[in-house]
BAFI-3210 file (N, C-alpha, C; in Angstrom, 3 decimals, decimal comma, padded with zeros to 6 digits):
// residues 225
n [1|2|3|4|5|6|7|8|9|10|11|12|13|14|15|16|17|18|19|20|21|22|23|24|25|26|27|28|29|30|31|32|33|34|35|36|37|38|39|40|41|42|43|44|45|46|47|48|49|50|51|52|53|54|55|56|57|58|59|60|61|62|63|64|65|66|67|68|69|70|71|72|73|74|75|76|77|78|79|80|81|82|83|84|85|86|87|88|89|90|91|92|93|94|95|96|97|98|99|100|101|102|103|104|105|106|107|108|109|110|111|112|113|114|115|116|117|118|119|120|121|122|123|124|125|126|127|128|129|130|131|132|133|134|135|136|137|138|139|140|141|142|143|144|145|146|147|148|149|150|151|152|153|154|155|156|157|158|159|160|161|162|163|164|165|166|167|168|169|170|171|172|173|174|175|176|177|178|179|180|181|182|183|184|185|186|187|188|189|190|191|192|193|194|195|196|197|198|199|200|201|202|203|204|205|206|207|208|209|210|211|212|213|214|215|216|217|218|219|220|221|222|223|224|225]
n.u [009,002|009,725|010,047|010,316|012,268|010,757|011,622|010,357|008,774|006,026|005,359|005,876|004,605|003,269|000,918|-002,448|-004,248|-002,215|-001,544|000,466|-000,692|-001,283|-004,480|-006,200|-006,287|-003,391|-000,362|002,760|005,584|007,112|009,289|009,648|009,526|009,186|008,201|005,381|004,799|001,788|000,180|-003,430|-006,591|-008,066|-006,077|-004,450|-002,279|-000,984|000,206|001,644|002,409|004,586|005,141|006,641|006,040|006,732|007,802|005,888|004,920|003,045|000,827|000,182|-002,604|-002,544|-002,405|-003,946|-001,393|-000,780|-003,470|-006,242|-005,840|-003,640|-002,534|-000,797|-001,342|-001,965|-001,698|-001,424|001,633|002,483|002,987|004,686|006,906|007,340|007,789|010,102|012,016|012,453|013,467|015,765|016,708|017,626|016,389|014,764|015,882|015,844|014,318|014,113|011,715|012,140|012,283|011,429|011,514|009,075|007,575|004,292|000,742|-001,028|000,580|003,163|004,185|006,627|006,617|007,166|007,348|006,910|009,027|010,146|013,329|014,704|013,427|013,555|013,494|013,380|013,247|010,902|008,189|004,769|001,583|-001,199|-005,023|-007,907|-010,432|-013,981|-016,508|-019,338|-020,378|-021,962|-023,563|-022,263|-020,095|-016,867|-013,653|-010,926|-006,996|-005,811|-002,854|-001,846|000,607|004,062|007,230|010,705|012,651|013,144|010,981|010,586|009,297|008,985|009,053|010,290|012,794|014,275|014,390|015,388|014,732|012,400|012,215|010,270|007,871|005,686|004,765|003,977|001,913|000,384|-000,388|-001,184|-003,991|-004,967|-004,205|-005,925|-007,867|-011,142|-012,563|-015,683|-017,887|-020,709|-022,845|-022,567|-021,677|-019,941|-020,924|-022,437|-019,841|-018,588|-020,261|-020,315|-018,018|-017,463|-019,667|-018,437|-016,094|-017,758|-018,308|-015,681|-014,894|-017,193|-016,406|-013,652|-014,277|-016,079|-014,307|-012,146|-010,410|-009,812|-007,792|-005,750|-004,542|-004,046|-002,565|-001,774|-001,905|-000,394|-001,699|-000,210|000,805|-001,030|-002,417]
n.v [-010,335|-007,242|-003,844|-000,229|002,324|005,926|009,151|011,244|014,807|014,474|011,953|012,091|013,927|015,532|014,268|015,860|015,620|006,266|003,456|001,004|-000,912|-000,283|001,472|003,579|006,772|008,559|009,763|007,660|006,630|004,273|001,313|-000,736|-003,625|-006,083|-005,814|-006,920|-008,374|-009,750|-011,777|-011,555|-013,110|-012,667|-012,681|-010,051|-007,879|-006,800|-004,567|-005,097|-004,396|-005,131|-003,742|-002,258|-000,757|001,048|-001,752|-003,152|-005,529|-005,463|-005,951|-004,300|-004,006|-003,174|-001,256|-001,677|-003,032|-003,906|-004,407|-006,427|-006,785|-006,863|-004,198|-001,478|-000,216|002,930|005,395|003,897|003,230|005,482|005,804|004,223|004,802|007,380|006,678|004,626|006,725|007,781|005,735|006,043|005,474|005,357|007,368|005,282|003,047|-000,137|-002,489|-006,078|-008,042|-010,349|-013,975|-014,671|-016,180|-015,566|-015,406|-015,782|-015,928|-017,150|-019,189|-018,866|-019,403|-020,584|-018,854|-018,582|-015,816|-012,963|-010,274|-006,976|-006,270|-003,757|-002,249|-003,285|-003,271|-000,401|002,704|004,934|007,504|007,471|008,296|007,198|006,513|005,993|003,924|003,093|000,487|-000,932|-004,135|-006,602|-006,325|-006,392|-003,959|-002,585|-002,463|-000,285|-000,270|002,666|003,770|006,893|008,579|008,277|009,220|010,689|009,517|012,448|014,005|014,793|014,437|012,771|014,804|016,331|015,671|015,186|017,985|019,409|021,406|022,996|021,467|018,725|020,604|019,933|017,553|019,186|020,613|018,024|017,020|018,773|019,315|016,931|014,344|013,541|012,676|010,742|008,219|007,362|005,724|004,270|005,615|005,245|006,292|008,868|007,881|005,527|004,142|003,976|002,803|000,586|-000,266|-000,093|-002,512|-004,560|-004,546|-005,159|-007,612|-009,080|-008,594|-009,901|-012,909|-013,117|-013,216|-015,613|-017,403|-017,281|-019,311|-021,943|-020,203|-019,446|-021,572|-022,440|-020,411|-017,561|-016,261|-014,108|-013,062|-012,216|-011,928|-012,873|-014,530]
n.w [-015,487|-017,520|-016,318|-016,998|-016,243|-016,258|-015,897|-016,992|-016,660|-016,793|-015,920|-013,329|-011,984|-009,334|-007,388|-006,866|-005,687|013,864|015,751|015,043|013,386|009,962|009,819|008,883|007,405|006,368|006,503|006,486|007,846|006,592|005,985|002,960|003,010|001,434|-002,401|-004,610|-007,417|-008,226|-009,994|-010,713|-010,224|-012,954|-014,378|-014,432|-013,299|-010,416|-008,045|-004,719|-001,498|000,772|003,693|006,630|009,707|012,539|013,498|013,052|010,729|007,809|004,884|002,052|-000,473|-003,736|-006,387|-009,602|-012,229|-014,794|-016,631|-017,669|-020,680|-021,369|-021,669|-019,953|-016,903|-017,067|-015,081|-012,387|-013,283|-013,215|-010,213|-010,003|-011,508|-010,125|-007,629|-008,499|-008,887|-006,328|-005,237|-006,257|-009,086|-012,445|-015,303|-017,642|-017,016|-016,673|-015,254|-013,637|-012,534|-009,945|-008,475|-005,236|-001,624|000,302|003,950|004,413|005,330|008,302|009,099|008,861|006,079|004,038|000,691|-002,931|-004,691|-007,026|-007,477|-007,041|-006,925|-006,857|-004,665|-002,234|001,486|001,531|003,312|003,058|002,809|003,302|001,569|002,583|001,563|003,021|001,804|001,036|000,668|-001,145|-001,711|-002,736|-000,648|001,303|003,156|002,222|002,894|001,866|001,620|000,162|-002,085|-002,249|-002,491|-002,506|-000,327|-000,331|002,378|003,596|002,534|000,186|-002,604|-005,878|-008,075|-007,093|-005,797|-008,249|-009,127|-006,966|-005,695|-003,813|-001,301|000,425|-000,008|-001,365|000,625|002,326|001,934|001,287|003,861|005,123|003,256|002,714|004,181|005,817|004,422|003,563|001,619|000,078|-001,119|-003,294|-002,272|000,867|003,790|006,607|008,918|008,151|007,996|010,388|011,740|011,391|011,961|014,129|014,562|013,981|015,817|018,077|017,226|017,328|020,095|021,515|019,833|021,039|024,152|024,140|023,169|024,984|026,771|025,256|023,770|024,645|025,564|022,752|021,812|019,986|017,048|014,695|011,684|008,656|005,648|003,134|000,248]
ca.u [008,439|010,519|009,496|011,233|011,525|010,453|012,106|010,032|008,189|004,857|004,998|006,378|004,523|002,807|-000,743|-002,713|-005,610|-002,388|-000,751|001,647|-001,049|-002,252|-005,712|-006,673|-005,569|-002,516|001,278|002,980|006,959|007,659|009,767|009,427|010,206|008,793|007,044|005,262|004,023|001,061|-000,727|-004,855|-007,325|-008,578|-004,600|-003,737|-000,807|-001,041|001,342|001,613|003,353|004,584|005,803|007,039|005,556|006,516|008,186|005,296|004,410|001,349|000,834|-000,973|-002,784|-002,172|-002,949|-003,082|-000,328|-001,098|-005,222|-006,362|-005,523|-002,274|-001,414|-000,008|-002,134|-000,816|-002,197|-000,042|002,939|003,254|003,273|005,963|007,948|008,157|008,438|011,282|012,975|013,133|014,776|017,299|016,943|017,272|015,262|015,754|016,790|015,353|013,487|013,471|011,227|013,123|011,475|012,034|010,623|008,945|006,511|002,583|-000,401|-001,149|001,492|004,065|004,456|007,548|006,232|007,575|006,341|007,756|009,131|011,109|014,192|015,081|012,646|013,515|014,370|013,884|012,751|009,771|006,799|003,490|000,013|-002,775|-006,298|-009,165|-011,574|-015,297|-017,570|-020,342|-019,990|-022,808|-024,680|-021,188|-019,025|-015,378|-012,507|-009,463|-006,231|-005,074|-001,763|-001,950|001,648|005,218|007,654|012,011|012,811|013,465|009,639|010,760|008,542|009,526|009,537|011,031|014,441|014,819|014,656|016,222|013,850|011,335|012,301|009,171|006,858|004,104|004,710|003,597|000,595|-000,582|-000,383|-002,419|-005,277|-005,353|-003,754|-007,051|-009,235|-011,482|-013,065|-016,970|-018,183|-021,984|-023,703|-021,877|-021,541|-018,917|-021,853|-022,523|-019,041|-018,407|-021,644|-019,972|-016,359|-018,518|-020,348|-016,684|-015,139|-018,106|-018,259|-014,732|-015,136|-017,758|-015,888|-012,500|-014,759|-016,103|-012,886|-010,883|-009,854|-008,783|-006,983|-004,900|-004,100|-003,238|-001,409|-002,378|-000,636|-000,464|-001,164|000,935|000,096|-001,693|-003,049]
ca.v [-009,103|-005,754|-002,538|000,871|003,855|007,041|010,445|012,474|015,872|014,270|010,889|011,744|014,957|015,625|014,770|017,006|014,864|005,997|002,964|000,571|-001,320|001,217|001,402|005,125|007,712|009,447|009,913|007,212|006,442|002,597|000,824|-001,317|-005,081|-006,025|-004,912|-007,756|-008,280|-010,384|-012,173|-011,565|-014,466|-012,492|-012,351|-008,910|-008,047|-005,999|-003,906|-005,303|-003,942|-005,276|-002,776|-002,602|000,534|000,496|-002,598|-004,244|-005,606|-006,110|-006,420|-003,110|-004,282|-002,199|-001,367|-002,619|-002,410|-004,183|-004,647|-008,055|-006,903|-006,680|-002,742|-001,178|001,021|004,487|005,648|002,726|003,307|007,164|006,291|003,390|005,686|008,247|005,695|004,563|007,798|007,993|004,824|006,600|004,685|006,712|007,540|004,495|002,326|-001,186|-003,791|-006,997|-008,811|-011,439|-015,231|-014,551|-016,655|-014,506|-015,958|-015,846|-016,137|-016,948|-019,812|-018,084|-020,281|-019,772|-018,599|-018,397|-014,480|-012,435|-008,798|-005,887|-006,081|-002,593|-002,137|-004,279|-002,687|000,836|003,808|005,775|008,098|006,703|008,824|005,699|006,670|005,029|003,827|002,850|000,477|-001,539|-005,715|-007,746|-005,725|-006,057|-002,967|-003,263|-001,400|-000,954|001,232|002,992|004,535|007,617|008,938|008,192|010,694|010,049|009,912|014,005|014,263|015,120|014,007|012,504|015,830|017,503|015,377|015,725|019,339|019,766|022,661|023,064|019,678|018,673|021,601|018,945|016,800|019,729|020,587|016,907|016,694|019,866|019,117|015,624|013,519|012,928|012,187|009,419|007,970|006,956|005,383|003,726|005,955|005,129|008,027|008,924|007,637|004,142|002,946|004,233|001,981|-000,832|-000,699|-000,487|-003,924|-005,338|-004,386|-006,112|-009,265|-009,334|-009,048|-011,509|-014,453|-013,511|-013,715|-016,878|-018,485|-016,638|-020,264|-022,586|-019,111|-019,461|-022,863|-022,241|-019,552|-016,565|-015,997|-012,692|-012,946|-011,201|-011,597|-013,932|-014,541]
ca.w [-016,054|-017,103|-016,532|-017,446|-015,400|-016,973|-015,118|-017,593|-015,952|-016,808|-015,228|-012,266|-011,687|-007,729|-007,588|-006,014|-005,007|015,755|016,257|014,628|011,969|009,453|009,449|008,995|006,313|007,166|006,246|007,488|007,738|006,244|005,310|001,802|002,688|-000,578|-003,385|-005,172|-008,485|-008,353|-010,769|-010,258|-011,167|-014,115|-015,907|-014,728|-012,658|-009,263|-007,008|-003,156|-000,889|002,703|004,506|007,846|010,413|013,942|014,075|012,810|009,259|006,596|003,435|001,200|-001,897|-004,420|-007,845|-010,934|-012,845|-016,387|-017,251|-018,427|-022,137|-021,082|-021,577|-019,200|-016,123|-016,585|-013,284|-011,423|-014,236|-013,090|-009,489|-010,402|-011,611|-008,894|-006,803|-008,688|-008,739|-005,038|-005,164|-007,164|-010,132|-013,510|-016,200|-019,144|-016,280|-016,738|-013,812|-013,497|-011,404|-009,146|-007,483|-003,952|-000,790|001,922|004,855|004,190|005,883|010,005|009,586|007,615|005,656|002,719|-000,749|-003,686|-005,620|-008,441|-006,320|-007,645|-006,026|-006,075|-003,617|-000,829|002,186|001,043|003,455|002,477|003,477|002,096|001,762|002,406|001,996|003,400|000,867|001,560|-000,622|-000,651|-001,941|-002,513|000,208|002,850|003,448|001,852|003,059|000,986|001,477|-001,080|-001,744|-003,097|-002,608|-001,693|-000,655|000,440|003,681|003,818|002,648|-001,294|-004,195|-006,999|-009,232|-006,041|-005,582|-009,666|-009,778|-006,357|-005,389|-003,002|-000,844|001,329|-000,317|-001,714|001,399|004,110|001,538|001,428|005,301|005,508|003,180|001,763|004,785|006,789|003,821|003,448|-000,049|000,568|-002,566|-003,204|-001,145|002,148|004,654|007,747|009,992|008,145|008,451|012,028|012,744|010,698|012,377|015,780|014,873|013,706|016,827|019,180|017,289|017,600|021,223|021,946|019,998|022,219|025,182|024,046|022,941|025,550|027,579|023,946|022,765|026,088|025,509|021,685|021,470|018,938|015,708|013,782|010,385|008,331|004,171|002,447|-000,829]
c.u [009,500|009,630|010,953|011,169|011,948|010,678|011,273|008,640|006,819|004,260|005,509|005,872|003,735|001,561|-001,052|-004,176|-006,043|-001,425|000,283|000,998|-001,972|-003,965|-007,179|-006,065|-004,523|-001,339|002,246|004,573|007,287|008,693|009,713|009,959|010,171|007,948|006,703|004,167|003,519|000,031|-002,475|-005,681|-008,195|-007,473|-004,374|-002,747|-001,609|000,576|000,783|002,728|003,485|005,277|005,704|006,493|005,742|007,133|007,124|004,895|003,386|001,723|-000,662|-001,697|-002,911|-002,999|-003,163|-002,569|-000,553|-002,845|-005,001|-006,307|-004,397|-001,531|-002,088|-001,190|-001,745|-000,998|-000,989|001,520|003,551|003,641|004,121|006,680|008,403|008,413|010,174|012,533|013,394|013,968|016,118|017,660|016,978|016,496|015,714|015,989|015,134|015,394|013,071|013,091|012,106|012,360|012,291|011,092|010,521|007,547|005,360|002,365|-000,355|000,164|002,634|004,715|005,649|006,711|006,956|007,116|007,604|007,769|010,294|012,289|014,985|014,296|013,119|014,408|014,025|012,778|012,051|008,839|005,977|002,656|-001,029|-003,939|-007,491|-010,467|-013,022|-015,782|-018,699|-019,750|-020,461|-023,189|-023,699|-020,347|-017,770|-014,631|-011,544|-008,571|-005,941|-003,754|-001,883|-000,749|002,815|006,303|009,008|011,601|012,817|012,156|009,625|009,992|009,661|010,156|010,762|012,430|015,324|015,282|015,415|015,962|012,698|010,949|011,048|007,550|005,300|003,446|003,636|001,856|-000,384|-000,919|-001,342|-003,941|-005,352|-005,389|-005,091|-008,277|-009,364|-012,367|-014,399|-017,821|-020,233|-022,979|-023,280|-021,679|-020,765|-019,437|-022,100|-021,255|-018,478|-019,419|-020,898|-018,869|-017,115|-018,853|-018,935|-016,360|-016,294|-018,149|-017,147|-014,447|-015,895|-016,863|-014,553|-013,346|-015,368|-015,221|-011,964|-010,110|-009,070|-007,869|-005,856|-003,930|-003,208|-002,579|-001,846|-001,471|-001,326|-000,620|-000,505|000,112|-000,157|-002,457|-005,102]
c.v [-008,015|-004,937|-001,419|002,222|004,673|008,023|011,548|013,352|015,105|013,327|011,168|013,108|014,764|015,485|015,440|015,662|015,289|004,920|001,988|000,039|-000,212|000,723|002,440|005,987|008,434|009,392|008,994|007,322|004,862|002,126|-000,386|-002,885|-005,729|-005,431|-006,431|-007,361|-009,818|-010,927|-012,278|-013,065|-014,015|-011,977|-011,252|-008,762|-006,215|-005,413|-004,164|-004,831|-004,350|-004,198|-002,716|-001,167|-000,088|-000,462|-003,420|-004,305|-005,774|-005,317|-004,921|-004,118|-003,618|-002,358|-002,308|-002,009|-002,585|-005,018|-006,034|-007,973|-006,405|-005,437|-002,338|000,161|002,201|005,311|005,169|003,066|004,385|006,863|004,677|004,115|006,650|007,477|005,243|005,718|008,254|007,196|004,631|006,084|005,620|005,994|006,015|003,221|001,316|-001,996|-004,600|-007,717|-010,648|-012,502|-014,489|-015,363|-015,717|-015,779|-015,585|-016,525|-016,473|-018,068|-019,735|-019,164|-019,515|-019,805|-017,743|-016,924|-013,502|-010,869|-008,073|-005,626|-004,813|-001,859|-002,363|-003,292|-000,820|001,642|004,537|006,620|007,685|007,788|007,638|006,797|005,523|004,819|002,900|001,818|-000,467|-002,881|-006,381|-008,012|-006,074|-004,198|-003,295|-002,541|-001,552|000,510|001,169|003,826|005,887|008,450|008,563|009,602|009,655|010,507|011,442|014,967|014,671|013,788|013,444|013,354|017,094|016,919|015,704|016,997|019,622|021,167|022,092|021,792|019,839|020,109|021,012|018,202|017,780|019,928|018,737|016,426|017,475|019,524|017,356|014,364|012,462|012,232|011,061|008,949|007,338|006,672|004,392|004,187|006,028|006,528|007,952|007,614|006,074|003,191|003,034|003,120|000,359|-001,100|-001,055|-001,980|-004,843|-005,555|-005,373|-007,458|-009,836|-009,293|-010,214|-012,907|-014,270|-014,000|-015,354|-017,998|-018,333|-018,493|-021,400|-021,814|-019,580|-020,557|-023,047|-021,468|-018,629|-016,081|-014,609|-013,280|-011,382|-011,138|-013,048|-013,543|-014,625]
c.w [-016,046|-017,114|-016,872|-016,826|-016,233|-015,589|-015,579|-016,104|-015,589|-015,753|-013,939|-011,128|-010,525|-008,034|-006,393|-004,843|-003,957|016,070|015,068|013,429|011,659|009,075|009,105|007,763|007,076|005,932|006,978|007,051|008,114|005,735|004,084|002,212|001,310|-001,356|-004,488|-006,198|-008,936|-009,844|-010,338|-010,741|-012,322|-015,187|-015,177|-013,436|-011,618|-008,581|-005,873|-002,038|000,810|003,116|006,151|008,470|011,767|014,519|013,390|011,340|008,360|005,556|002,884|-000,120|-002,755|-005,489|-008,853|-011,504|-014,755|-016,751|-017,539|-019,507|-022,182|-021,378|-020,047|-018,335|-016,050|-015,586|-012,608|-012,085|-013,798|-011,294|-008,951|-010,476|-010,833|-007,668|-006,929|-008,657|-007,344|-004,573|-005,561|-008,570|-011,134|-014,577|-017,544|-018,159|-016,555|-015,740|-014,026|-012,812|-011,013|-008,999|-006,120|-002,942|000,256|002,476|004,425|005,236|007,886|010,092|009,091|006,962|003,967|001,543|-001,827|-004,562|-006,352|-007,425|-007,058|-007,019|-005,600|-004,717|-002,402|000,186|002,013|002,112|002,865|003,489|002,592|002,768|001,956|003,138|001,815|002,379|001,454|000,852|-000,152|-002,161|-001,901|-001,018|001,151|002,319|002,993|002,312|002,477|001,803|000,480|-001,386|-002,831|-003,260|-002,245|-001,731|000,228|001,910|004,037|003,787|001,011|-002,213|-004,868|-007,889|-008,033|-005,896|-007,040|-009,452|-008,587|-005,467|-004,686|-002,211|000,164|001,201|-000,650|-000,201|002,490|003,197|001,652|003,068|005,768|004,934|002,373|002,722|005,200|005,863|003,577|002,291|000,692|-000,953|-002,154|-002,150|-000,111|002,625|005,932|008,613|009,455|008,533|009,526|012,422|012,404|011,386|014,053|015,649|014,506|015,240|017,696|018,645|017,470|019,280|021,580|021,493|020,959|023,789|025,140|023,811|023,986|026,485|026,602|023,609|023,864|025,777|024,000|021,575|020,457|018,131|014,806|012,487|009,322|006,563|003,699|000,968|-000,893]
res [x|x|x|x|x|x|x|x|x|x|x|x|x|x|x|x|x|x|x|x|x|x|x|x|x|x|x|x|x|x|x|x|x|x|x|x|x|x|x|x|x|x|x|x|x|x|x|x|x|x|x|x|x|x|x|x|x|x|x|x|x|x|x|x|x|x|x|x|x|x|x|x|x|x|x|x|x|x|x|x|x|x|x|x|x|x|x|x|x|x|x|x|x|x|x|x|x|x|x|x|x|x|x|x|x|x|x|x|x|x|x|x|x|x|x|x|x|x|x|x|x|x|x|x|x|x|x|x|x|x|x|x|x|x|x|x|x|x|x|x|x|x|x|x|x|x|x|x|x|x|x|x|x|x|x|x|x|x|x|x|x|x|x|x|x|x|x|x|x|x|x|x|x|x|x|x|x|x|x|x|x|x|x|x|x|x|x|x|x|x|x|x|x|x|x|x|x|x|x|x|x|x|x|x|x|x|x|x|x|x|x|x|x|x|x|x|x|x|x|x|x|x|x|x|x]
***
């Protein structure tokens, strides 16, 4: 796949909108291991992102990038492009997606996936907000990325112009950082009750497994399809 980064004002303009794995809204400071461009099972093409926090790694799922009638998400496209511009890339400048093998799933196993190689490796600040939903009557949680910013805390339109470095960054920290998306009705109070019943069933089976776990050994998973 190519893409094309666009520098223009428009696409690249600021929206306003605890421990090591992110699982909360915030501002975090990652680094980009990869950036993969997934194929969905209904044709359309996604943005994934592993990123490293802390020392430790997982996998974002991202946008979409190109619909199942194959144009192009201009949502995802604008925050491609300021993406790309922190990566220093210029305007006109043409991307092509690489094969690369990275580890998957609890046995990391090598896999073959299509990844942007300017990416790899690259220092960032990310915005992830917490999204809510409801799923054939379960609870869903997604993150979502709603910003990146350079290492220094500069935007996209902010390293261009060279003015006002970290000016968007301290506003999105002030009012946007903590927010949380609550969709289908859902309320603070249902999915506090829901992460509550997560967390004890996830206790009881360690207590019930706790003497096989011992014996096997416990593996992180990392990303999977």
């Amino acid at each position: 796949m190519k893409l094309t980064v666009s520098a223009n004002a428009e696409e690249i303009k600021d929206s306003g909108d605890g421990g090591a794995y992110i699982n909360r809204s915030g501002i975090y400071d990652v680094k980009l291991n990869y950036v993969q461009v997934a194929e969905t099972k209904n044709k359309a093409y996604q943005l994934n992102f592993n990123v490293e926090h802390k020392g430790m790694s997982q996998t974002i799922y991202g946008p979409i990038l190109v619909n199942t009638d194959g144009n192009v998400n201009t949502i995802t496209k604008s925050m491609f492009d300021r993406l790309s511009v922190i990566a220093g890339l210029e305007h006109g400048q043409d991307i092509e997606t690489e094969e690369a093998e990275f580890p998957v799933g609890k046995d990391q196993v090598l896999t073959t996936m299509e990844v942007i190689p300017e990416f790899a490796d690259l220092a960032v600040k990310m915005r992830i907000q917490m999204e809510y939903s409801v799923y054939n009557g379960d609870i869903q949680e997604r993150k979502s990325i709603k910003a990146f910013y350079r290492e220094d805390g500069a935007t996209a339109a902010e390293s261009v112009s060279g003015e006002n470095i970290g000016k968007r960054l301290a506003i999105d920290e002030e009012k946007y950082a903590t927010n949380v998306t609550y969709k289908d009705g859902l309320t603070e109070e249902d999915v506090k009750a829901w992460v509550q019943s997560r967390s004890n069933n996830n206790s009881a089976t360690k207590t019930s497994t706790a003497a096989p776990a011992a014996k096997t050994g416990a593996q992180r998973p990392r990303f999977g399809k």
